[in-house]
Structure formats: C-alpha cells, structure tokens
N, C-alpha and C positions, 0 to 999 in steps of 0.2 A: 269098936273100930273107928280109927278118925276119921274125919270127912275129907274126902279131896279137896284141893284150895287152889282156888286159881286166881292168876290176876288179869285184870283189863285195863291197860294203859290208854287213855283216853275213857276212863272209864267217867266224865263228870260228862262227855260230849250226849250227842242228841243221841244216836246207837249204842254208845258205850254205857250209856246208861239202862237202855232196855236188857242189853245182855245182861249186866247185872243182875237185873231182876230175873231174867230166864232163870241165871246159871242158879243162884238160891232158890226158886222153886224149885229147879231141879235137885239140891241138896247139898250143894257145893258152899264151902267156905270164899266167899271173895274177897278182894284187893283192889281198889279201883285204882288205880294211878293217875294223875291230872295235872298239867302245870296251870289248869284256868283261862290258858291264853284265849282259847275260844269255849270251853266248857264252861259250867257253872254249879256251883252248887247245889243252888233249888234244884237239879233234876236229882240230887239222889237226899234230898229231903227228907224223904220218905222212911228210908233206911239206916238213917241214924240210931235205933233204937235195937237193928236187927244185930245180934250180939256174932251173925255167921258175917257178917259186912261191916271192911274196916275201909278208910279213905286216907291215901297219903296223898300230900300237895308236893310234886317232885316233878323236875323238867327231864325226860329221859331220853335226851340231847346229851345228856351226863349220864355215866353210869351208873346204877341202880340196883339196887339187893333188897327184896323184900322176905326173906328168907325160902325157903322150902316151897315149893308149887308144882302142881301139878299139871296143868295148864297154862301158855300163856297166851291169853290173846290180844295181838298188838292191833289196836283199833284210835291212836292217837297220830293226830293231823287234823289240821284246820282243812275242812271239806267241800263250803261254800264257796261260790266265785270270791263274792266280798270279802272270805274272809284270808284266802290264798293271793288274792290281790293284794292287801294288807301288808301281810304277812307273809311274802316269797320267800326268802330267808329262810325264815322258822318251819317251812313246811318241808322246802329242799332238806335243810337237818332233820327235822323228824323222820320224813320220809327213808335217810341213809343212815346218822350216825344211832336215831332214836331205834332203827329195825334193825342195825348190829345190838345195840343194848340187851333190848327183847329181847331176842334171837341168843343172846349170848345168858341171858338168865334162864334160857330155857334148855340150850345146852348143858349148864354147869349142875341141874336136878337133874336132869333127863328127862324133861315136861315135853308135852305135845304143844304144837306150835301153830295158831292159828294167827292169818293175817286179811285184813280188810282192806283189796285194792278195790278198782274201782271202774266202771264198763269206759271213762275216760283213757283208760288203755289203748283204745279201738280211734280214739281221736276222732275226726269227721270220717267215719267208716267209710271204703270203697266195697264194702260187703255186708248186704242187707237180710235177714238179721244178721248179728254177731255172732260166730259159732266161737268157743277159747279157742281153735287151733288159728285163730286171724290175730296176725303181725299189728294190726294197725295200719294209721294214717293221721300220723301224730305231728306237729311244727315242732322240733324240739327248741328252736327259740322265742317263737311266738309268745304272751303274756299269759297264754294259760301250762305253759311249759313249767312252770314249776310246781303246779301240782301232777300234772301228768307224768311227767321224769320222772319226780319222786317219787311217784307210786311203780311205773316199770321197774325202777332202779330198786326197788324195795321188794318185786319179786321176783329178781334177778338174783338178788341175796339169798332171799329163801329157801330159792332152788339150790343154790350153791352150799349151803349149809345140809339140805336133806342131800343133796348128794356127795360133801365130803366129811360132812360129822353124821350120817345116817339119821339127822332129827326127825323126828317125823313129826311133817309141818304137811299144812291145810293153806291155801288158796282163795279166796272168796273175792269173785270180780261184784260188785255192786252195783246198780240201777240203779234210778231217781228212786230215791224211797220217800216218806213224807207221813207226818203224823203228831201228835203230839210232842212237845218237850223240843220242837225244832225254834230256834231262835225268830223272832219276827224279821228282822234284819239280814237275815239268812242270807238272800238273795236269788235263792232258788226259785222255780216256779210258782210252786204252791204257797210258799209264805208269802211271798209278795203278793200273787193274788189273793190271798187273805186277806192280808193286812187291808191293801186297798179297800176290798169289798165290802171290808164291814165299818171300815171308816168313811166310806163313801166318796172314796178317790176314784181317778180314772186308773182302770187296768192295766199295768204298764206291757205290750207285748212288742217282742222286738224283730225287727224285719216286717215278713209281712202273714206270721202267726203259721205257715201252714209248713214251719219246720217240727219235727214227731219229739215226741219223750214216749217212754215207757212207766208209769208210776206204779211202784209197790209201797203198798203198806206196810207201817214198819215190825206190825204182827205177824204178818205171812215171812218178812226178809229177816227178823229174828228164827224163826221157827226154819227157816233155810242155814241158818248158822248153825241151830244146834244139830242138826242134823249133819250138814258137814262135817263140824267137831266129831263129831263119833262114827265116822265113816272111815276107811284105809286111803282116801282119794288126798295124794298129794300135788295131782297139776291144779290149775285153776279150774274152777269151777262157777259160770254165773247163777248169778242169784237175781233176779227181778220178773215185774211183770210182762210178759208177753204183748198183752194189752197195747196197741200204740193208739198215743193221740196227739192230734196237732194242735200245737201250743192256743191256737184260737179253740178249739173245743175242749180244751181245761178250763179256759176262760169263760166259756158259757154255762158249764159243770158249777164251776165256784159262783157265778150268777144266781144261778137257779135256787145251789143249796143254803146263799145267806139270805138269800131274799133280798139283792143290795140292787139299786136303780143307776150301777154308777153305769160309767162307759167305757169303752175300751179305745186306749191311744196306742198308735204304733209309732215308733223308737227305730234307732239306727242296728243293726243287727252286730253283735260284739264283734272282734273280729276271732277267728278259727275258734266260732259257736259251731256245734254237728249239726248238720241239718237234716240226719236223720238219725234215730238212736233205740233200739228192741234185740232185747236179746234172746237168743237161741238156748232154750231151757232142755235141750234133749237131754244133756248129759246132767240135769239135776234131776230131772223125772227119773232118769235109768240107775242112777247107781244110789238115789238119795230118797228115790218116792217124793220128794217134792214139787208141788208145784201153788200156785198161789192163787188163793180161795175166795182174796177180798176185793171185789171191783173199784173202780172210782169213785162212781160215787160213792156209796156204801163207806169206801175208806174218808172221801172229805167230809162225809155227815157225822164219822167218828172221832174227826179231829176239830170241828165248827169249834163245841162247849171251848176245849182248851185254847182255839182263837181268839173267841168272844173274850176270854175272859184274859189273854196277854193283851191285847187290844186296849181294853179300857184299865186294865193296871199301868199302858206306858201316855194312856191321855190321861190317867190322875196323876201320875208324875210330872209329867210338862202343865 
C-alpha cells in the first residue's frame, strides 16, 4: 500500500519545518515547498537523507503542481514583525494569491486542506481571552496590516472554498510559539531575548513590559496541528498556551535560565503592538483533547542548547 504524501508549503520555515518532521514520523511521504525568503535550509538539514522527504525551491505566489497529494498544508509566509516589515508585499501575496495556489492543488487531488493563520486575527483584542467566534480589532492600514489582512483574507478563502468546492479544510489560529530552529533575528520575544541574554546585551522590552503574550512551545503547538489535521473541524480553531505572561516576566524567565547578568532597557512600544494576547483553548480541549503540556520555562531550558549554539555560530561569523 503507498504511503500518503503530503506537502508543506513553507515547509523550510521555523513550523513548517517541525510539521515535517511530525508528518514523517507519522508515516507520510512529504514535500516541503520554500521560496527561502524567510526559511532556510539548515532547518530540514536533517532530512536530506530520508528517501520519504523530498524539498522543492518554488515561490507559490506562482502556481505550483507537485503532483498527487494527499494533504496540503499551507504554512508559507514570512511570520516575524521583522520579517513582514521587510517584506509587506510578499506576505500580502502569500497570504492571497499563495493560499489560492494551495488551495487549488488541494482541490484538483481532492487533498485535505490545512492552513496556519494566526491569534494576529484578534489584533489588539477588545475581548479577553480570545474565543474563535471574536471578529477582532484589527487597524487594517496600520504597518502591521499586512500580515494581519493577509492572514484574515487567507481564511476568508478557505472558507469559501470548503463552502463552494466541499474541500475539506482545517483552520489553525496560532500563539506565540517559540523553540528551536526559530531565526535569531526573528524579532519575536523570545529570540530577541535570547539573543540578548546570552550575548550579554541589554533586554530590549518595549513599552513599559507589563503588555501579556501567551507562549507555546513548538512541541505541544505541533502536536495541536496533528491533531487538528485528523479531526472533521473545519472553523478555526486555536492553538497555544493559555499560560499568560507580561513581556517583563519573560524577561526574568530568560534571566534566570542563561544565567546572563545583562539588564533590561525599555523602548518606545510599536505602534498597534496588543497589549494583551491568551487564547481561549476550550474548543481545542473539546473536540481535539488538546491541550499544552510544556511550561515556560521548561520550554526556554529546551530551546537554551540550540541558542547557545546560533549565538556563537553568528559571533564567529562576524
């Protein structure tokens, strides 16, 4: 009997990389798909040898046939502030003409359809937690509007697809996640406070620290996809940690666990940063048994090793 095969567009990025690795423990043939703009190679390193994982370098802003599949999960867009700042442009296309593409490879087999938006949905929320059935409170012109759009507007598609081609597509609103294999440079929380801490920088926090995240790690927020994947649930569904912490008590968490002496500077607060952000995991507990296993710390003492060691690979380069 063949194996089922699926592809992950963004499959070189920090997430699209892990699914990979799920989906082939799991048994599946994979396909990563990547144009590299923000992905890289070194994350599917590993996998070069595994004869069920193949990697094409293709921008799927173009359309794209990798033949036969039976899954597809479209997880391709530039993710981090820095790198949606960059790159608006390319993220607005990914985010529409990239999730018609998907979307249309998964139609033309008759593949299930999975899509990674993002708790950015919910914008600076007027509703604390996030349950999926909240609209939002999104700037649609604001500078972080083009990855926010892109992702509404991407599961806007979705739905229009499961409801006028019967696809049967998956949802996944995502939380801060954070773990290995995420860029230094990110801009995210947690790599930044890495990076800092083990170089012995000051902490950079913006405002004045006591705005929330929710951070999942990126084992428990994989382990929440494959689950979703084989569920019948085609509204959105979140995925992250419940957990809330204010940006200055991440900052003491990443203190503690490098052992680093730096300090902590506060900074001008972006502008339409959320200043508060935890989502409402009822509907992943009920219909998914999901819920997320790894605490904070626990999840930053898991990801220190592969800090330490991007750290001092980008100070022997310089």
């Amino acid at each position: 009997m063949n194996k089922k095969r699926a592809v992950v567009t963004g499959g070189a990025g920090f997430l699209g990389s892990h699914l990979c690795d799920a989906l082939l423990a799991d048994g599946w043939n994979v396909v990563a798909v990547d144009n590299l703009l923000t992905g890289r190679r070194a994350n599917l390193e590993h996998l070069e040898n595994d004869s069920a994982f193949e990697f094409v370098e293709k921008d799927i802003c173009e359309p794209f046939d990798v033949g036969r599949v039976d899954y597809v999960f479209h997880f391709a867009s530039p993710a981090s502030p820095v790198d949606y700042s960059i790159h608006g442009i390319e993220t607005l296309k990914v985010g529409s003409l990239g999730t018609f593409h998907a979307l249309d490879v998964a139609h033309k087999y008759g593949a299930k359809f999975l899509i990674s938006s993002t708790s950015e949905c919910y914008g600076d929320p007027l509703e604390h937690p996030q349950k999926e059935t909240y609209w939002g409170h999104v700037n649609p012109i604001g500078p972080r509007s083009v990855y926010d759009e892109a992702k509404r507007f991407s599961e806007a598609v979705t739905m229009a697809y499961w409801r006028y081609h019967k696809l049967d597509t998956r949802i996944v609103r995502i939380f801060n996640t954070y773990g290995p294999r995420m860029q230094l440079n990110d801009g995210r929380v947690v790599p930044n406070f890495m990076k800092q801490a083990l170089r012995g920088d000051e902490l950079t926090v913006y405002g004045d620290g006591n705005q929330t995240r929710s951070f999942c790690y990126v084992d428990d927020e994989i382990d929440g996809f494959m689950r979703l994947a084989k569920s019948d649930q085609p509204l959105p569904v979140n995925i992250g940690n419940p957990n809330e912490f204010t940006i200055l008590e991440c900052a003491k968490f990443v203190l503690e666990i490098t052992g680093s002496k730096s300090k902590i500077r506060h900074e001008a607060l972006p502008q339409d940063d959320p200043r508060q952000r935890r989502p409402d995991i009822t509907r992943a507990r009920r219909l998914l048994g999901w819920e997320p296993k790894i605490d904070l710390a626990t999840g930053l003492r898991l990801s220190l090793d592969y800090f330490r060691k991007a750290v001092a690979e980008e100070t022997a380069v310089k």
